[in-house]
C-alpha positions in Angstrom: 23.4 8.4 -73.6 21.0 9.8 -71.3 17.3 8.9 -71.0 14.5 11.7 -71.3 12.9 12.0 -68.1 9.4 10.0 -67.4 6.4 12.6 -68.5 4.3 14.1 -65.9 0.6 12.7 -65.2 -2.0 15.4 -64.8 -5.2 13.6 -65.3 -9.0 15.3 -64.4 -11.7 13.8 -62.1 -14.9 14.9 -60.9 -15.4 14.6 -57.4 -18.4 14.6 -55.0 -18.6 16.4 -51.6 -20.2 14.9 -49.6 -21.6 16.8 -46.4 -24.5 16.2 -43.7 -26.8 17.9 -46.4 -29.3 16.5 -48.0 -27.3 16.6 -51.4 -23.4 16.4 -52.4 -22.3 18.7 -54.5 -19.4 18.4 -57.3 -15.8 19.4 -57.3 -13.5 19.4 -60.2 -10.2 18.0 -59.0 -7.2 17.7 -60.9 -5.1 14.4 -60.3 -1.2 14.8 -60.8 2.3 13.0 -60.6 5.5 13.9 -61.6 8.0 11.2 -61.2 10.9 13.9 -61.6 9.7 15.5 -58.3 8.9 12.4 -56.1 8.8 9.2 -57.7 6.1 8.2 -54.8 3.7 10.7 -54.5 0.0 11.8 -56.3 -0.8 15.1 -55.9 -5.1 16.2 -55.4 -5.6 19.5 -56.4 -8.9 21.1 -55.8 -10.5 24.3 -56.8 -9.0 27.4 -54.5 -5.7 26.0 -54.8 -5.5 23.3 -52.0 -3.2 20.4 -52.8 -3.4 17.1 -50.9 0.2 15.2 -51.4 0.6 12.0 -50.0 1.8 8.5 -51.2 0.8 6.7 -54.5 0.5 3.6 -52.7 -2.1 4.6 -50.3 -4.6 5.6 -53.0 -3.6 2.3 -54.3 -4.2 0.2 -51.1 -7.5 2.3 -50.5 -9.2 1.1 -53.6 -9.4 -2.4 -52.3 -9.5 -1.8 -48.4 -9.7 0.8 -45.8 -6.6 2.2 -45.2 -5.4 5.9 -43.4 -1.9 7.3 -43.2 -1.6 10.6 -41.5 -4.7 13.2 -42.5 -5.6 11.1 -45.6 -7.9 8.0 -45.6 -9.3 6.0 -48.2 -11.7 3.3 -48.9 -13.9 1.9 -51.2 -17.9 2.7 -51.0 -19.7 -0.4 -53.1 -18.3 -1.9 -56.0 -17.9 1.4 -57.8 -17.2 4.5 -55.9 -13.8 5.2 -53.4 -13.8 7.8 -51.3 -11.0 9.9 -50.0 -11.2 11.6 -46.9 -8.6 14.8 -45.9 -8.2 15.8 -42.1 -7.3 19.4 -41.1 -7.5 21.7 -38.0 -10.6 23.3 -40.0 -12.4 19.5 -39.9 -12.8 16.9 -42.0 -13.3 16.9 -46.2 -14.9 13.6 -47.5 -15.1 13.5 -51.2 -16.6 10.3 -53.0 -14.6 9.4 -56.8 -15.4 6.9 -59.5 -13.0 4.2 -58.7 -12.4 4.1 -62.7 -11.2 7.3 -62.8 -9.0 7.0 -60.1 -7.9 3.3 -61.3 -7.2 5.0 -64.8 -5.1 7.5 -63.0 -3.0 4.9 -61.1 -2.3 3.2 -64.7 -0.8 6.4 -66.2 1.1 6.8 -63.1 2.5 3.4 -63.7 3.0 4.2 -67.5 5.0 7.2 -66.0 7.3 6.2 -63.9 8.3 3.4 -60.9 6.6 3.1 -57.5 9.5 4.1 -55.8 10.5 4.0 -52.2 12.0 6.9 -51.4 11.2 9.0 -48.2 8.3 10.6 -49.6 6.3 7.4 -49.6 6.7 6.6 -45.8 5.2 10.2 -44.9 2.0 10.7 -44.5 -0.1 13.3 -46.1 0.1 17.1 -46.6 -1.8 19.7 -47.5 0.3 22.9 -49.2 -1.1 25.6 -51.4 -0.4 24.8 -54.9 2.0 27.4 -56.7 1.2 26.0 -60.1 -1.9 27.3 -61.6 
């Protein structure tokens, strides 16, 4: 008998940009994971179609201590804010989360599906534009 497959994750979050201005300015970002597509990856989407993919257990890793793999790093910022920073060619994006939100996300991940270790999780980050809508 075969099993159903574990359910997609596609959680919200409200980011923070966070510039050399005086003031940050929100961002709406959509959190995702689909164990059926790669077991070891969270997907960032952000308004204008840019999608971050990189591996589950660096968002993980980066809620307790610095940590950077490829164009992605992430740290915590006090006892209540993480923030996730995304290299391109363009420069650097640094947007601050509520570490609950992102924590919450993490447990439905977990709820979802397995860590996995498959190649996905030893590459470092990516930004594609997102075909799903």
């Amino acid at each position: 008998m075969a099993t159903a497959p574990a359910p997609a994750v596609d959680d919200r979050a409200k980011g923070r940009i966070i510039t050399d201005a005086p003031l940050s300015r929100p961002v709406p970002v959509a959190l995702r994971y689909d164990p059926g597509y790669s077991p070891a990856t969270v997907r960032f989407v952000f308004p204008g179609a840019v999608e971050w993919s990189f591996p589950r257990a660096l968002l993980e890793t980066g809620l307790r201590t610095p940590t950077r793999r490829g164009d992605i790093g992430v740290w915590p910022c006090g006892r209540v804010q993480t923030v996730v920073e995304f290299h391109t060619e363009e420069g650097v994006e640094v947007v601050q989360f509520d570490t609950a939100a992102l924590l919450r996300f993490l447990r439905h991940t977990y709820s979802s599906g397995p860590a996995g270790t498959s190649a996905a999780s030893r590459t470092a980050g990516t930004r594609t534009p997102s075909a799903r809508r």
